[in-house]
N, C-alpha and C positions, 0 to 999 in steps of 0.2 A: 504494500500500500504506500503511495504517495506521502508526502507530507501534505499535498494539496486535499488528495483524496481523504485523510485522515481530521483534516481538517473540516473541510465537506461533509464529511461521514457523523462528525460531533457534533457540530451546527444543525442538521439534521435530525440530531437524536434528541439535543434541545429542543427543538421547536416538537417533539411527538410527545417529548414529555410534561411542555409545559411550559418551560422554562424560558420567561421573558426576556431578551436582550443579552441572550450568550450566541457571540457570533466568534469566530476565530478564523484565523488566516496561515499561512505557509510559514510566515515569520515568528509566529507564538509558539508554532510545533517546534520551530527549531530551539524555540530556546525550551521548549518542557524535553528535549531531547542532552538539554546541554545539562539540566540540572534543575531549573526551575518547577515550583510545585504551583499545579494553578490552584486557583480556591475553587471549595465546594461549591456546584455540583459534578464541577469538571472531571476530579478526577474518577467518579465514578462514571459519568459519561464515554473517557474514553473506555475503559474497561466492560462498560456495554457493545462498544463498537467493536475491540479487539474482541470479544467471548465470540460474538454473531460470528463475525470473517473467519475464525477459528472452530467455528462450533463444539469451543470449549469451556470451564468453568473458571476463571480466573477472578482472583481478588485484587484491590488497590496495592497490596502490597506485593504482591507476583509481578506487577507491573513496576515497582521501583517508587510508590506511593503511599504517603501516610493514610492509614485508616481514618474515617470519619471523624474520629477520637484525638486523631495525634496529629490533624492537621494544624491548631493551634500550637501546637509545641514547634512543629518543624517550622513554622513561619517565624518564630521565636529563635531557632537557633543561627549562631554567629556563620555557620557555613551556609550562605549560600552565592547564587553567582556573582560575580564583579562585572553588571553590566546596568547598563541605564536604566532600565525597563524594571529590572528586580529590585533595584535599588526604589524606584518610586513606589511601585509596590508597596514596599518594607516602610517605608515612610507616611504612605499613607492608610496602613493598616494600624502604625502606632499613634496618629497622631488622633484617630477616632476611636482608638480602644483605651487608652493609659488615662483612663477614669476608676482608681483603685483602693483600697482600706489603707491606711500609713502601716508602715509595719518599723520596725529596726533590725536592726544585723542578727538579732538570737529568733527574728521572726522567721515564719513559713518562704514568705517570699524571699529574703536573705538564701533561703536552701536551695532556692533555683537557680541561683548565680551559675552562669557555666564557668569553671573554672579550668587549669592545668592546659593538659594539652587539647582538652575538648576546645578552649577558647584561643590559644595560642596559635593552634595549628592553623585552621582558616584563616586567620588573621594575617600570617605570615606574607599570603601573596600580596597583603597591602604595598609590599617594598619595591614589587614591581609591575600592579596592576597601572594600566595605564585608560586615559577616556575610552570609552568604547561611543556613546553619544546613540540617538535613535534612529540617524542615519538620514540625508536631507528628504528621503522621499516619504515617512513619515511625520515628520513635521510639517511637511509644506501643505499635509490634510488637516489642520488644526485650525480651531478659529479661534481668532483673537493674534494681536502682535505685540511682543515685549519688548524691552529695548536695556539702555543702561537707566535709564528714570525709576523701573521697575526694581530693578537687582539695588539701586541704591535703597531704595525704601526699606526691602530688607535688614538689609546693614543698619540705617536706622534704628528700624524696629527691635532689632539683634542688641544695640546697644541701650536701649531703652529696658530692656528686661536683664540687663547685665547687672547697671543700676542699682534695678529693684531687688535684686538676688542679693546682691552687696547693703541695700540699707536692710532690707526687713526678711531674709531666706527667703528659701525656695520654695516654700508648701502655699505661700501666699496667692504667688501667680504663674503657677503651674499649670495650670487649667488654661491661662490665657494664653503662655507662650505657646501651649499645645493647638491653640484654636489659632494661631497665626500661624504656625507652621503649617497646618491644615491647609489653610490659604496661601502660602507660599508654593505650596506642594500643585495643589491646582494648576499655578501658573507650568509647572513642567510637565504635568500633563495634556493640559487640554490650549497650550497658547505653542504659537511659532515663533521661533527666533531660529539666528545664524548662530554658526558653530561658536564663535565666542561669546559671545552674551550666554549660549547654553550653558557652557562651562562657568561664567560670572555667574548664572545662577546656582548650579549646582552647590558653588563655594558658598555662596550667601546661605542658602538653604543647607549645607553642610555646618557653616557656624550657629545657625539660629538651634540646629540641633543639636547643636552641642550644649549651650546655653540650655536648653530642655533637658537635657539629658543630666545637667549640673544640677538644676532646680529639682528633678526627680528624686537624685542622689540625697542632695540636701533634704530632702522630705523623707527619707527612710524606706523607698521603693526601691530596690536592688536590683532586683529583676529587670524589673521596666526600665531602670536609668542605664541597664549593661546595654538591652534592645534600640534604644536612641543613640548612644553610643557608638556599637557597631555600625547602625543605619547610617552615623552622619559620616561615619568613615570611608565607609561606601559612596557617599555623596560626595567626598572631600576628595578621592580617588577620581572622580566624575569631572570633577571641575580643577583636576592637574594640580592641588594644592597641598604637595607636601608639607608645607608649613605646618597648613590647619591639619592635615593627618595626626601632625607630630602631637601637634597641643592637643587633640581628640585621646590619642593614647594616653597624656600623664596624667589626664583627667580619668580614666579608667586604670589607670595605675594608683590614683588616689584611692580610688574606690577600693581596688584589690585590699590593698592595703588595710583601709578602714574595717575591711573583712577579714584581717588577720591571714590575709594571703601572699605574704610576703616575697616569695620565690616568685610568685607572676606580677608584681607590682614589679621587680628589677627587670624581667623579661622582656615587659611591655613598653620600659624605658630603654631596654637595651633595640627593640623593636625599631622605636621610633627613632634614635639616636643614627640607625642606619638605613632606615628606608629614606632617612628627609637630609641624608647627612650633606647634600652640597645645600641643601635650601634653609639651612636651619639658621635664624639672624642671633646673634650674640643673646641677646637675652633668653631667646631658647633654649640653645646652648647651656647657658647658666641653669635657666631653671630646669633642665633634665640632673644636669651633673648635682643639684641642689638634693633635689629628688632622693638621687643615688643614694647619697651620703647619707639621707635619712632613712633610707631603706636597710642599707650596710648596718647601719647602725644599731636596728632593730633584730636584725640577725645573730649580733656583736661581733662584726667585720669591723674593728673600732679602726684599722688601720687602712682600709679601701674606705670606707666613711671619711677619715681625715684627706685623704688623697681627691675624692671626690668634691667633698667641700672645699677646697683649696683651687680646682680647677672650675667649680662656679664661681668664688673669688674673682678669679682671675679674666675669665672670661665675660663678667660683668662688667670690667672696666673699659671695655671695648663697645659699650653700648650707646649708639649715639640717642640724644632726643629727637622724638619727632620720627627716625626711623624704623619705628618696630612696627608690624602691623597689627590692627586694630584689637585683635584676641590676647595678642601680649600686654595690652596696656596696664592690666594687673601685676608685673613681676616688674615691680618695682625696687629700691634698695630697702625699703622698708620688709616685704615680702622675702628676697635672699634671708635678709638677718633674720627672719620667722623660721623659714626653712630651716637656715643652716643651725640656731639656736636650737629650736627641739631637737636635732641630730645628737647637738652635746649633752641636750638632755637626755635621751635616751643613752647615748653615752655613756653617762652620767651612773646609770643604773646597772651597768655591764659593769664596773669600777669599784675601789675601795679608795681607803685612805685618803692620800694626796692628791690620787687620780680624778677620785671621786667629786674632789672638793673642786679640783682645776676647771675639769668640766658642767660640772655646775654651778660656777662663776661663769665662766662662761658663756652659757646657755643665758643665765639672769643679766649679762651686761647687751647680748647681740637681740635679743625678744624688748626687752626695755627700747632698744635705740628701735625697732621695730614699733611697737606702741607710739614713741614720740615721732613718725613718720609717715604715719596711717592720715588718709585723708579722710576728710570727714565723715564721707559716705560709706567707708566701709566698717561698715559697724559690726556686721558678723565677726572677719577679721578682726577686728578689738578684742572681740569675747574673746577667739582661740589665743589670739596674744596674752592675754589676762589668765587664762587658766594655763598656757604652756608655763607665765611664770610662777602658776603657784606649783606646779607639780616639779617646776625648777626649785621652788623652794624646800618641796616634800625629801627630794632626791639629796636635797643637804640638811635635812632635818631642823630646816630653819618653819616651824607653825605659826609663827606670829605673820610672815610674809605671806605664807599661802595659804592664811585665812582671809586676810585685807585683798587679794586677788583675787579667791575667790568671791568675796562679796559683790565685787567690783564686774568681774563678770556675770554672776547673776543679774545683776542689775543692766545689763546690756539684754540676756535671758529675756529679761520680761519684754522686749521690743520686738524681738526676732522670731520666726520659726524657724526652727535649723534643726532636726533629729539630730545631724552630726553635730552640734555642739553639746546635744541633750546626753550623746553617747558620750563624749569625751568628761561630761560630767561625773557619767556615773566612776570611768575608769579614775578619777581625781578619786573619788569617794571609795572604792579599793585601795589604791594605793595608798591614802591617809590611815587604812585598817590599825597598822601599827600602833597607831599614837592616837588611840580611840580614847584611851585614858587620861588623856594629858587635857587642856583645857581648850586650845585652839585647835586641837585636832578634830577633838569630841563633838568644839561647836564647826568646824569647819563641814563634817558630815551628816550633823542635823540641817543645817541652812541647806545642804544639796538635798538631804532627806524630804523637807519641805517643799522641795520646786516641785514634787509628786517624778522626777525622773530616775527614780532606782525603786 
């Protein structure tokens, strides 16, 4: 059978059964041939046509297709094709479904994280996936025309929800960046444009999703924020923007991490560090190598962590103003000295005596100069500043400091939604366990006890 005739033959079997507005063409078989899964009722449609032509009994999955059951999972996982069409797909299957319960990291949704090599592996061809695009003679059937006015609005819009993420978390307006993306997503489906404006969009709508994907995270969605994630990756791959690839990675490297999955948070930076390695501007650079060191550190690689930290030093100084593009405008000097501070502090924990003490001076001199260089809107950033240095101060058994820190952050607490800061609360509130007894410690884990987050 044809691809034409196979195509013919479903479209046919829709219209017998019922099924309103399932039409398909030559070009769709070829890509459910390359790897793509269509949605319900397709794939049990073609599975009608293959039995008849065979006059045999074959299931969705004899054909290389998920059962009824497990097509929401397969549309979910990080493997699927690196082409334009799967990519908007996957985009606009998340931007109308990621309506969900908060959970945090010990929740259900936490458990569906793909992790290891389920997530690394796919991911890999990011380094040298290149546009693939929907080719001019689908497009030039689409109505409506986009241009660069359109893709800037985006960007706009991208930086408007950036913002918002930054004064008040992510749980806030979650739902809206999701409802812009939706409409972003539209314009690549159903409008025409020329090969570069496709690509400017693809990037634009690659960042807006990432930005969604930040907001998800930030809200204690794990699942959902790894799925927007991968999609904007996909999209950022679309629109030839190793840059944004890279920054899509350390932002799921953040994530790994937050999940205590330390080996794939280095992987994912070791990823991005070489699939974007000629594209990467100095401040990426830094904040990968930042990254690192925080990661090493957690490990207690204490001496790859200093090596690491030392080369985002370094490579920060190289940053001119004005040059970075628009997703960098967060890694700041204030931002390094956050990064690189909690590394010490973690450090810090790996350590005795002297060691101990050095790096957690440390840690409280480079988060302090961080605090006094936070601009004003980033208010989540304050909290994590504020609580890195009371757990800076726990690490040197200094309680008077990382009670007044704590307060301090709380009191930022109550402005913000952020599960991840609610989570770093609670691990403050363990690690003060020790000194339950003593008078700042005791009150330092009732005040958390009180925010209702442990």
């Amino acid at each position: 059978m044809s691809r034409v005739g196979l195509a013919r033959a479903v479209t046919d079997r829709a219209a017998e059964l019922g099924h309103r507005g399932i039409g398909t063409d030559e070009s769709r078989v070829r890509r459910w041939l390359k790897g793509e899964t269509p949605r319900p009722p397709v794939p049990q449609l073609i599975t009608d046509v293959i039995n008849t032509r065979l006059g045999l009994h074959l299931t969705c999955a004899d054909l290389g297709f998920p059962g009824p059951g497990d097509v929401e999972g397969a549309r979910r996982h990080p493997d699927f094709p690196w082409e334009a069409p799967s990519t908007i797909d996957a985009l606009t299957d998340i931007a109308r479904s990621e309506f969900m319960l908060p959970t945090t990291r010990t929740g259900a949704d936490a458990q569906g994280v793909h992790a290891g090599d389920d997530l690394l592996a796919p991911l890999q061809h990011w380094a040298s996936a290149a546009p693939t695009g929907d080719g001019p003679e689908a497009v030039a059937t689409r109505s409506g025309r986009i241009g660069t006015a359109q893709v800037k609005g985006i960007r706009a819009a991208t930086a408007t929800f950036r913002e918002l993420d930054n004064r008040h978390g992510g749980a806030l307006s979650r739902k809206a960046v999701l409802g812009q993306l939706d409409d972003a997503v539209a314009m690549l489906n159903s409008c025409s444009y020329t090969t570069a404006t496709g690509q400017a969009l693809f990037s634009a709508v690659a960042d807006l999703g990432s930005v969604a994907g930040w907001m998800t995270f930030d809200a204690g969605r794990h699942a959902s924020a790894q799925r927007l994630f991968v999609t904007a990756l996909h999209a950022a791959s679309e629109g030839g923007d190793k840059a944004l690839g890279a920054h899509i990675l350390q932002c799921m490297a953040r994530q790994m991490s937050h999940l205590e999955r330390y080996e794939d948070s280095l992987d994912l930076i070791a990823l991005a560090q070489f699939g974007a390695r000629r594209r990467l501007s100095p401040a990426t650079v830094s904040m990968l190598a930042s990254l690192e060191a925080r990661f090493h550190a957690i490990l207690g690689n204490l001496d790859e962590s200093e090596r690491a930290a030392d080369h985002a030093q370094e490579a920060f100084t190289r940053v001119a103003s004005g040059a970075e593009p628009a997703h960098m405008t967060f890694f700041d000097s204030a931002e390094l000295s956050a990064t690189i501070g909690v590394a010490h502090q973690i450090a810090a924990k790996h350590s005795t005596g002297s060691h101990r003490a050095r790096r957690a001076e440390k840690s409280v001199a480079l988060i302090s100069h961080a605090l006094d260089n936070r601009p004003e809107h980033r208010v989540r950033s304050k909290a994590f500043d504020h609580l890195g240095l009371a757990r800076s101060y726990v690490a040197a058994e200094e309680l008077d400091g990382a009670l007044l820190e704590t307060e301090r952050a709380l009191d930022l607490f109550g402005i913000i939604e952020s599960r991840r800061v609610a989570d770093r609360l609670v691990e403050l509130h363990d690690e003060a366990e020790p000194f339950a007894g003593g008078r700042s410690g005791g009150r330092l884990r009732e005040l958390i006890a009180a925010a209702a987050v442990v």
